[in-house]
N, C-alpha and C positions, 0 to 999 in steps of 0.2 A: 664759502670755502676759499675762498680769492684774498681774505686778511694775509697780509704780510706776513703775521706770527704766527697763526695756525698752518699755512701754508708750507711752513719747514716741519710740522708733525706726520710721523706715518703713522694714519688712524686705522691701519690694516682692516682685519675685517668688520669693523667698525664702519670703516666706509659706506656699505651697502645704502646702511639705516641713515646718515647723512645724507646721503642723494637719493634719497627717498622722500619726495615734497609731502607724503602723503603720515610720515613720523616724526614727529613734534619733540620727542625724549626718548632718549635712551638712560636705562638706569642700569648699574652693576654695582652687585652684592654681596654677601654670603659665600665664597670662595667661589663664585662661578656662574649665579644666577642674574640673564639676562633681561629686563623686563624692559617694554618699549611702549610708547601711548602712540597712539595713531588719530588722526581724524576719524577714521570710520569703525575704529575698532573697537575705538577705549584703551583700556591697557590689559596686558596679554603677555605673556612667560615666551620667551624661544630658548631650545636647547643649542645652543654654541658652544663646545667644546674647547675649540679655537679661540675664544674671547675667557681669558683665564687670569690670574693675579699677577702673573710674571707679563702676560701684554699690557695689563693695563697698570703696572707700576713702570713699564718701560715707559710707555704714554704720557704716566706725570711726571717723570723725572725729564721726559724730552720737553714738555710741556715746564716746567719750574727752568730749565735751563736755557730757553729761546728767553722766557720772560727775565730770566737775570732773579729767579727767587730762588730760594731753596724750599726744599720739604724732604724735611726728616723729622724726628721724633721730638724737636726741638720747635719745628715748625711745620705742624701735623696737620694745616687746612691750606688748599692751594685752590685760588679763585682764580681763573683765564676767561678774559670775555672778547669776543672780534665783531663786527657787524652784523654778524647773523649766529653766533653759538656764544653759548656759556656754561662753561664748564667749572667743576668742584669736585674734587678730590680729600679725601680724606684718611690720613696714614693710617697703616696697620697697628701701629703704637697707639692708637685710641679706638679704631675701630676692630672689634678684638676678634671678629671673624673674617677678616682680611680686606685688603684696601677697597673702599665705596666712591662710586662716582655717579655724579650725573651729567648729561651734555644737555642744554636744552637747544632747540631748535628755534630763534628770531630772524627771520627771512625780512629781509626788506620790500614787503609785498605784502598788498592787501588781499586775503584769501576770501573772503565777500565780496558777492554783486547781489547784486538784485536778486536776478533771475536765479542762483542758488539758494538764495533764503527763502522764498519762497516754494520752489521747486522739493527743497529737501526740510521743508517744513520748519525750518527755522522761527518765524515768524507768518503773519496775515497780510495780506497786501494792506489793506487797513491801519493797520500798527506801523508798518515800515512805513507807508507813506505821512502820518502821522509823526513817528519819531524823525523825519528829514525835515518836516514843518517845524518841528520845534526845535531845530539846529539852525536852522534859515532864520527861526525868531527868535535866537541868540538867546537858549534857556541854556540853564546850567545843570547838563544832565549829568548823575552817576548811575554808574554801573555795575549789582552786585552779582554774587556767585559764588562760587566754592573753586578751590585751584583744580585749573584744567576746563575750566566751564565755556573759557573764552571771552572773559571780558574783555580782553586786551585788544584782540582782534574786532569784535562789536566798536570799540573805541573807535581805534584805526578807522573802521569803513563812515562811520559817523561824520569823522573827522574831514572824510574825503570831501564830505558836501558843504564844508565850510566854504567861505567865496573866495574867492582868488585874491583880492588885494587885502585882506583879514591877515594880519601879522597874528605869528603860533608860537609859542615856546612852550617848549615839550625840558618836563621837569620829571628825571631819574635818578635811583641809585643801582638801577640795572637796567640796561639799554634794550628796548622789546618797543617802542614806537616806531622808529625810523622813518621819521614822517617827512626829513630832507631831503631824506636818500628816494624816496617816492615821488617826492615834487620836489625834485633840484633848484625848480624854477621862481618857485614861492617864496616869501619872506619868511623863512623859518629858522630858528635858533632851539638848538639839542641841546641842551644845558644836564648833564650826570655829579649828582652832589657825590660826598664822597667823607671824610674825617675831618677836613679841613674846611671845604663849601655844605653849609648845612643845606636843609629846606628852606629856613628861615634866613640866612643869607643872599643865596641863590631866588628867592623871591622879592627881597629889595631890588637886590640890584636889577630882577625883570621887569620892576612895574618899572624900569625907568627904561624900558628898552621899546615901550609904547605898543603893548600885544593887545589885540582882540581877544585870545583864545590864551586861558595857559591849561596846560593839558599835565595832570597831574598820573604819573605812572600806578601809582597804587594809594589811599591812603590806611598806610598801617599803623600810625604811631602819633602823639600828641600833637607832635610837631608839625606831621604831615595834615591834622583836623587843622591847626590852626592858619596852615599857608592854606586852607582852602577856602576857610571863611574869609580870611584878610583878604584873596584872592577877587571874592564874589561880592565883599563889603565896600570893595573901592571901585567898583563897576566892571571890572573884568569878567568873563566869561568862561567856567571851566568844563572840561572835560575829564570822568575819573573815573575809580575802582576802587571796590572796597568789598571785603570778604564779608558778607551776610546772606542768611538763609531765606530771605524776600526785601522784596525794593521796599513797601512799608516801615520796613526795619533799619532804614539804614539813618536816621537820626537820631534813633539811638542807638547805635552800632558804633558812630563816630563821637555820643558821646561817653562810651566806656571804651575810648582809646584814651579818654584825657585823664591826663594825669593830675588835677587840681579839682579841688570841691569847689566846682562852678554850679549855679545854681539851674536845674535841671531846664524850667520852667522856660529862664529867658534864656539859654543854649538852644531847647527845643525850637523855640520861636526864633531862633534868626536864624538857623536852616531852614525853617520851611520858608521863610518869607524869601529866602535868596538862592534858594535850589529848589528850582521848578519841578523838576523832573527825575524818578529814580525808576531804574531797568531791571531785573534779577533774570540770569541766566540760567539754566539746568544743563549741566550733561550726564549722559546716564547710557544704558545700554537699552536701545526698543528691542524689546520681540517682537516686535510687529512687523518694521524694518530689518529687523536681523543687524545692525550696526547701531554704530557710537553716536548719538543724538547729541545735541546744541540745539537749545530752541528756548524762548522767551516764554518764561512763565509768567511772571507780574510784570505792569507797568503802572507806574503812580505816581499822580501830582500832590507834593507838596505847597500847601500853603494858610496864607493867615488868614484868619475872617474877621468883620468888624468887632467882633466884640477881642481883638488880639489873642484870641484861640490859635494855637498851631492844629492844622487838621490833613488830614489824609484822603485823598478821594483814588480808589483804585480802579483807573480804566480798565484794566485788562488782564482777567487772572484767566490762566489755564487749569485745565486739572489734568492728575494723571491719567484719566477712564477719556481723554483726547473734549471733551464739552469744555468751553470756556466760558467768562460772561466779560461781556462790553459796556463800559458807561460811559458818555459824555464829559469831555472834561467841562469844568468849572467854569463861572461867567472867569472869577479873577486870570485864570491862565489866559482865554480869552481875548482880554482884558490887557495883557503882561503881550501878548504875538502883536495884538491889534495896534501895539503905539510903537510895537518893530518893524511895522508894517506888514504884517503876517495876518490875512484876515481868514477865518475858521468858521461854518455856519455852526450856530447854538448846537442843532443836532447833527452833531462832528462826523456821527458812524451814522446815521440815519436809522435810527433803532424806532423812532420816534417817542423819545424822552426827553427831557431836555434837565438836563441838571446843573443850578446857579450855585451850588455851594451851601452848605450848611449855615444855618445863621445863629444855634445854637450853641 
């Protein structure tokens, strides 16, 4: 709330829900309906009387005239983003039951520790200590889930156990890392594409900026599959997100984002051989807890076996009825820690199993 620009807007009762750490969005719709996500809530209706079309048309026209845009019917979509909000406006001239907005909430702050993931059941100490091991041995994790699940944030805290002298560039087209502004001190470059700087520009010009880590905001689009692979092909290490319904799924999640008839087979096989590792988030409402859950359902290694099989080994799937199961990762992950200098005993979770990998 400290940006420059947003700082000349009066967010009248609006305010509340911004200075409230614990509401992530706020959404207005339908001539008057409020609806807001929260950490602990999920998302939930309030009756605001006060928060009506005439304040929130005042809001985007003060908001279109700090930025030097317009919005009228001429120019019916108004994007405002500052260090921690981003807002989207939508005129009454297309949205035909009165003006629609959203604010979202990107705080420069990692809302993960330890001791809440575990505490609020996020994850296992196992898994968590596990997924920082295979940051430490510079695997190339993604992160799947559905919007609102929390990948972004999972990222973030990820990100935090990178090492200190690890160069990062953090590659957006909507600012939700703020990984400089967290570690002022670090070697970091925030790099925001936009019409002019693609993905695909913005990642030449990065491998020449010399990063250990590039840290990719979301991948949605072809462009963004192929600055991932070109990313992890040339020895770089990424960090990422991507919209799928389990971490198994996400090699081919990323390849029916592409736009070309590339052959399934060898696309298959160079994700798995170069992205170690895939995450899948849940959020959902417990009964059990009575609030808004975030917690790791799958985790999974990808990778290739000798016979150049792409194959899948799923460490760690949860289920809904709260029983999960554990497997050992693979000699090859291993294998991929032990020459990072990452060394991991065969029986990783001490289940007493021990499993090398499929050779079939």
């Amino acid at each position: 709330m400290n940006d420059a620009v947003f700082s000349q807007l009066d967010f009248g009762p609006l305010k509340e829900f911004l200075e409230n750490d614990d509401i992530t969005d706020v959404s207005y719709s339908n001539g008057g309906q409020v609806w807001l996500k929260s950490l602990t809530k999920g998302i939930y209706q309030v009756d605001r009387p006060d928060i009506n079309n005439a304040m929130m048309e005042k809001l985007a026209f003060q908001c279109s005239n700090v930025m030097g845009k317009t919005f009228n019917m001429a120019s019916p979509f108004l994007d405002a983003e500052s260090a921690e909000l981003r807002m989207n406006f939508i005129h009454d001239s297309i949205s035909t039951n009165g003006i629609a907005c959203v604010i979202r909430k990107t705080p420069a702050k990692i809302r993960l520790n330890k001791d809440k993931l575990i505490n609020e059941r996020y994850t296992t100490i196992e898994i968590h200590d596990f997924l920082l091991k295979c940051v430490e041995g510079h695997c190339n994790i993604i992160v799947s889930g559905e919007t609102g699940s929390g990948k972004t944030e999972l990222v973030k805290y990820l990100a935090s156990y990178t090492k200190e002298n690890e160069k990062i560039i953090t590659i957006e087209d909507t600012l939700e890392l703020h990984l400089d502004k967290i570690f002022p001190h670090r070697d970091i470059v925030a790099v925001k594409t936009n019409n002019i700087a693609s993905y695909s520009d913005v990642l030449v010009s990065c491998m020449r900026q010399n990063p250990k880590w590039i840290l990719l905001s979301e991948v949605r689009s072809a462009e963004a599959v192929l600055a991932v692979r070109n990313s992890i092909s040339s020895g770089h290490n990424i960090l990422s997100t991507i919209h799928s319904d389990k971490a198994s799924a996400i090699p081919l999640r990323m390849y029916s984002l592409m736009e070309s008839s590339q052959d399934l087979d060898q696309f298959l096989s160079s994700i798995h051989r170069y992205v170690q590792i895939g995450v899948y988030v849940k959020g959902y409402f417990s009964k059990e807890l009575n609030r808004f859950q975030r917690e790791i359902f799958e985790v999974c290694e990808f990778y290739v076996n000798e016979k150049n099989k792409p194959k899948c080994n799923i460490i760690y799937k949860k289920f809904m009825n709260g029983q999960f199961q554990l497997q050992n990762p693979t000699k090859y992950l291993l294998e991929y820690l032990s020459i990072q200098g990452v060394q991991l005993p065969e029986d990783t979770f001490r289940i007493g199993s021990i499993n090398k990998g499929e050779e079939d």
